[in-house]
C-alpha positions in Angstrom: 26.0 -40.3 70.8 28.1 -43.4 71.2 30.3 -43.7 67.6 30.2 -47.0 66.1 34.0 -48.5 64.8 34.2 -48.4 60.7 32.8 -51.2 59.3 31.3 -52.4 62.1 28.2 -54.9 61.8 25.9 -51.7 63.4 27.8 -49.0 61.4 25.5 -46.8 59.0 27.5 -47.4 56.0 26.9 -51.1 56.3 23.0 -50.8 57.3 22.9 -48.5 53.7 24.9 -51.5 52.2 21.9 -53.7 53.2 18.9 -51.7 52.3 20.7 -51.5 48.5 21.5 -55.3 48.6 17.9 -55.6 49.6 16.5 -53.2 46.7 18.4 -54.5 44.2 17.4 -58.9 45.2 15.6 -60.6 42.7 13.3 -62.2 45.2 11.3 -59.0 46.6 13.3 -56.5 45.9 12.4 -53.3 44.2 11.2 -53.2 40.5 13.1 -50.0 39.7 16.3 -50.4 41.4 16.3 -54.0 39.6 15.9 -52.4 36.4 19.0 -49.9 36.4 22.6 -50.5 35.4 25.5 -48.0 34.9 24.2 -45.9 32.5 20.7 -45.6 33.3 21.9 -44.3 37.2 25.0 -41.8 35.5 22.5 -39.3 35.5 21.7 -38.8 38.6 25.0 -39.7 40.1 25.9 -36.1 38.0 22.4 -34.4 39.4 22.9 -35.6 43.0 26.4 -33.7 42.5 25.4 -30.0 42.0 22.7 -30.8 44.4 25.6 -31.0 47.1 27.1 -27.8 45.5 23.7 -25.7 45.9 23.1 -27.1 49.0 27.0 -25.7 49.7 26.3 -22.5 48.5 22.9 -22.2 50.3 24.9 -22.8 53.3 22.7 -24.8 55.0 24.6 -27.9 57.4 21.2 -30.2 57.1 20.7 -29.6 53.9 24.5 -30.5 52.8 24.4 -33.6 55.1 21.2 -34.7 53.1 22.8 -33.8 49.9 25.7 -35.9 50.3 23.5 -38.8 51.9 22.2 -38.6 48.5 25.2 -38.8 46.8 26.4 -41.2 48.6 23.6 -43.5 47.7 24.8 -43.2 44.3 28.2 -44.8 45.2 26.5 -47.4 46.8 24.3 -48.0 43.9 26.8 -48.1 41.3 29.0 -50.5 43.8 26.2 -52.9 43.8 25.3 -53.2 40.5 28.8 -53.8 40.0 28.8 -56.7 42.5 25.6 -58.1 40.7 27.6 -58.7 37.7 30.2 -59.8 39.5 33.1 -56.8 38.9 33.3 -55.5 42.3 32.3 -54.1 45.5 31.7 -51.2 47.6 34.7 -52.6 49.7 37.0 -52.2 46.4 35.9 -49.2 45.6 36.8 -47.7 49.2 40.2 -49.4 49.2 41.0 -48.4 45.6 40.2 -44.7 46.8 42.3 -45.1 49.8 45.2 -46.7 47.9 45.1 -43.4 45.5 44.8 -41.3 48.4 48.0 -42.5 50.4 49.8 -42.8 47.0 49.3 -39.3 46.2 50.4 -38.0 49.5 53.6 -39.8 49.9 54.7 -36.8 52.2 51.8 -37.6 54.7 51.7 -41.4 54.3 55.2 -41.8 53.8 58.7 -40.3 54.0 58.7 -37.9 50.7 59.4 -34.5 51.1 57.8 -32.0 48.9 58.6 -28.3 48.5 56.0 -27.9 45.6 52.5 -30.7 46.4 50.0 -29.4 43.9 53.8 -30.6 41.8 53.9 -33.8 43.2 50.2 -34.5 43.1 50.3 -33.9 39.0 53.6 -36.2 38.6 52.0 -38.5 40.6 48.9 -38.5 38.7 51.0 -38.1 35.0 52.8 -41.3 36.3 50.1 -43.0 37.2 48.1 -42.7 33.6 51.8 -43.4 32.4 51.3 -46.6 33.4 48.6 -47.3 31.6 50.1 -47.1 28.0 50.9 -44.1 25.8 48.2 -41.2 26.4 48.1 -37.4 25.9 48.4 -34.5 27.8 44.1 -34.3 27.6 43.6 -38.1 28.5 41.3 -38.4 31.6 39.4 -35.3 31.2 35.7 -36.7 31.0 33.6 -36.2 28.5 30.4 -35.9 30.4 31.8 -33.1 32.4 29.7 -30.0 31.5 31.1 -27.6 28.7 32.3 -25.2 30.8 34.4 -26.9 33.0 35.4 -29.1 30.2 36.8 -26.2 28.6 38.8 -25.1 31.2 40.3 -28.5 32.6 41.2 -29.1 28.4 43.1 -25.8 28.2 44.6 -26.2 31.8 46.0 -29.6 30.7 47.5 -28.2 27.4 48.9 -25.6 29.4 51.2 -27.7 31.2 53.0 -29.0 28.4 53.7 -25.5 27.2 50.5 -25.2 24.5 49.2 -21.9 25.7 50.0 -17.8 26.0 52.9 -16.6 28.1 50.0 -14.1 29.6 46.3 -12.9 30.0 46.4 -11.0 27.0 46.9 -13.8 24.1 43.5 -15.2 25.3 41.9 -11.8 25.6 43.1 -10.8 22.4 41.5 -14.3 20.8 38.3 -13.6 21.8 38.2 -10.2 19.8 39.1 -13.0 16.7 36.7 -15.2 17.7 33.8 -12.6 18.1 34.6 -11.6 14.6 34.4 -15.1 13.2 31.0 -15.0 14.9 30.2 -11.6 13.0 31.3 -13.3 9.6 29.5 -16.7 10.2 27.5 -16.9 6.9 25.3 -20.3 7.9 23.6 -21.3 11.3 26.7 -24.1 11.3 29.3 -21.8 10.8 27.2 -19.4 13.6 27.6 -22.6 15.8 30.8 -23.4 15.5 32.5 -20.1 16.3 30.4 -19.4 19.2 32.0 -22.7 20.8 35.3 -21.2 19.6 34.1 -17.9 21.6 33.0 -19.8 24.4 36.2 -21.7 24.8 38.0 -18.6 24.5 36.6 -17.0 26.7 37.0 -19.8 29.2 40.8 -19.9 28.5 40.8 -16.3 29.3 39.3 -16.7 32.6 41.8 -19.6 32.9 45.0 -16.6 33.1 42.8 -14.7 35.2 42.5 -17.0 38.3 38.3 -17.1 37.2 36.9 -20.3 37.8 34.6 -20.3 35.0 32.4 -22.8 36.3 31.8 -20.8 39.1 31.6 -17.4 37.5 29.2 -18.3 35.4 26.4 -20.0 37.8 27.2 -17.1 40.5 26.4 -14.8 37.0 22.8 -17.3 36.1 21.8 -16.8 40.3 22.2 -13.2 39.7 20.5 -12.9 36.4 17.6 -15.2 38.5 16.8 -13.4 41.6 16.7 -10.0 39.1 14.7 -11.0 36.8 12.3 -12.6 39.8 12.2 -9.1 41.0 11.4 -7.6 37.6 8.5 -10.0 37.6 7.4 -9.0 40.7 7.6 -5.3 39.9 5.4 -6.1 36.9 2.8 -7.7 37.8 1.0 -10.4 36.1 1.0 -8.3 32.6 5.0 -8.3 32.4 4.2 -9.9 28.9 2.7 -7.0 27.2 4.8 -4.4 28.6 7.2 -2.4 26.0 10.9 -3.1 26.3 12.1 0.5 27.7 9.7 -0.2 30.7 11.1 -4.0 31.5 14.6 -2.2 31.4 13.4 0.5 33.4 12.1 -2.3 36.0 15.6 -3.8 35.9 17.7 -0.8 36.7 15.7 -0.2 39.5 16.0 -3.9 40.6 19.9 -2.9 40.2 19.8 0.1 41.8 18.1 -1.4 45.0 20.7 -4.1 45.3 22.8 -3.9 48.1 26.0 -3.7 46.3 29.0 -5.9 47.6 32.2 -4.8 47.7 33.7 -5.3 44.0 30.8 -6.5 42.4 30.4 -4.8 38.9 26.5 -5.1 37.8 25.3 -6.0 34.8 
């Protein structure tokens, strides 16, 4: 299949360009698509994003190439409502990208030598918010990221201006603290609060152990998922009024038949 040049006035990106423009006219366009602005699409900007990461995990090449198609819709969408209120375009969006991109690299684009990059690439960005005006260590870390991986970006940022433990056990030892502020919680707001202090705790802990809690914990909710799936199967359409000791007696078997993996503990 002959490759089209960038940009070209046959290349895909631009044809995708063109059925957006068209969705989003006043004069025939589509209802819906008129109808959305920035906030209204955020969501499934965020959705279309762990679509592409199950479709990763799934391992399946079609399935991630219609993932990101989908995705990439949602740059495209946000681009042009931007252009219908005259802010800007897909175009500046690409160059602003590629402008970051080249910046960040200077020893690919340009003539910087680097002993340390993941270094150079947070100077680069620490610079680059810098310029913006006076900010802290936590500025940029969204807020609509999920908890999780709020958590442990927030912690990870402290940590690089010296706020944090000199080693794994500081963090393991605060989650023994926090667990006991759980214990002596005496309203469901106190209860609340100091499982998020828990949580976070636990996050940081995973942070010193080279855990990507994100990941840990939807590899853990898969697990928990095709288990309990076999539980159900094991026990039949009554699973509801079956005592306790039998469900866990289910379970351990589903364990038990697992093929375990190297390293894996189970749970």
């Amino acid at each position: 299949m002959a490759k089209t040049a960038p940009h070209s006035p046959q290349s895909p990106i631009d044809r995708l360009l063109r059925i957006m423009a068209k969705l989003r006219d006043p004069d025939g366009g589509c209802e819906w698509d008129l109808a959305q602005d920035f906030a209204t699409i955020a969501p499934y900007t965020i959705e279309e994003a762990y679509e592409v990461a199950d479709a990763i995990a799934g391992g399946d090449p079609a399935a991630i190439c219609d993932e990101l198609g989908d995705l990439l819709l949602q740059v495209v969408f946000h681009s042009r409502i931007a252009a219908d209120k005259g802010l800007f375009g897909f175009d500046d969006v690409a160059t602003a990208i590629s402008d970051k991109m080249e910046r960040r690299h200077p020893h690919i684009f340009g003539d910087v030598r680097a002993d340390d990059v993941r270094l150079q690439w947070e100077q680069i960005k620490a610079a680059e918010r810098a310029s913006d005006g006076p900010q802290g260590a936590l500025a940029g870390v969204a807020l609509s990221l999920p908890a999780l991986l709020r958590a442990q970006k927030l912690s990870a940022r402290a940590a690089r201006v010296g706020f944090d433990w000199p080693d794994a056990s500081g963090p393991r030892a605060k989650i023994d603290e926090e667990l006991a502020e759980v214990d002596a919680a005496a309203t469901d707001a106190e209860r609340a609060e100091e499982i998020g202090d828990l949580l976070f705790a636990i996050v940081n802990h995973a942070r010193h152990l080279g855990v990507d809690a994100e990941s840990a914990l939807r590899a853990a909710n898969d697990k928990f998922a095709r288990r309990f799936a076999a539980v159900e199967a094991r026990a039949g359409p009554d699973m509801a009024d079956l005592p306790l000791d039998t469900l866990e007696a289910h379970w351990q078997a589903v364990k038990a038949s697992e093929r375990r993996e190297p390293g894996e503990r189970q749970i």
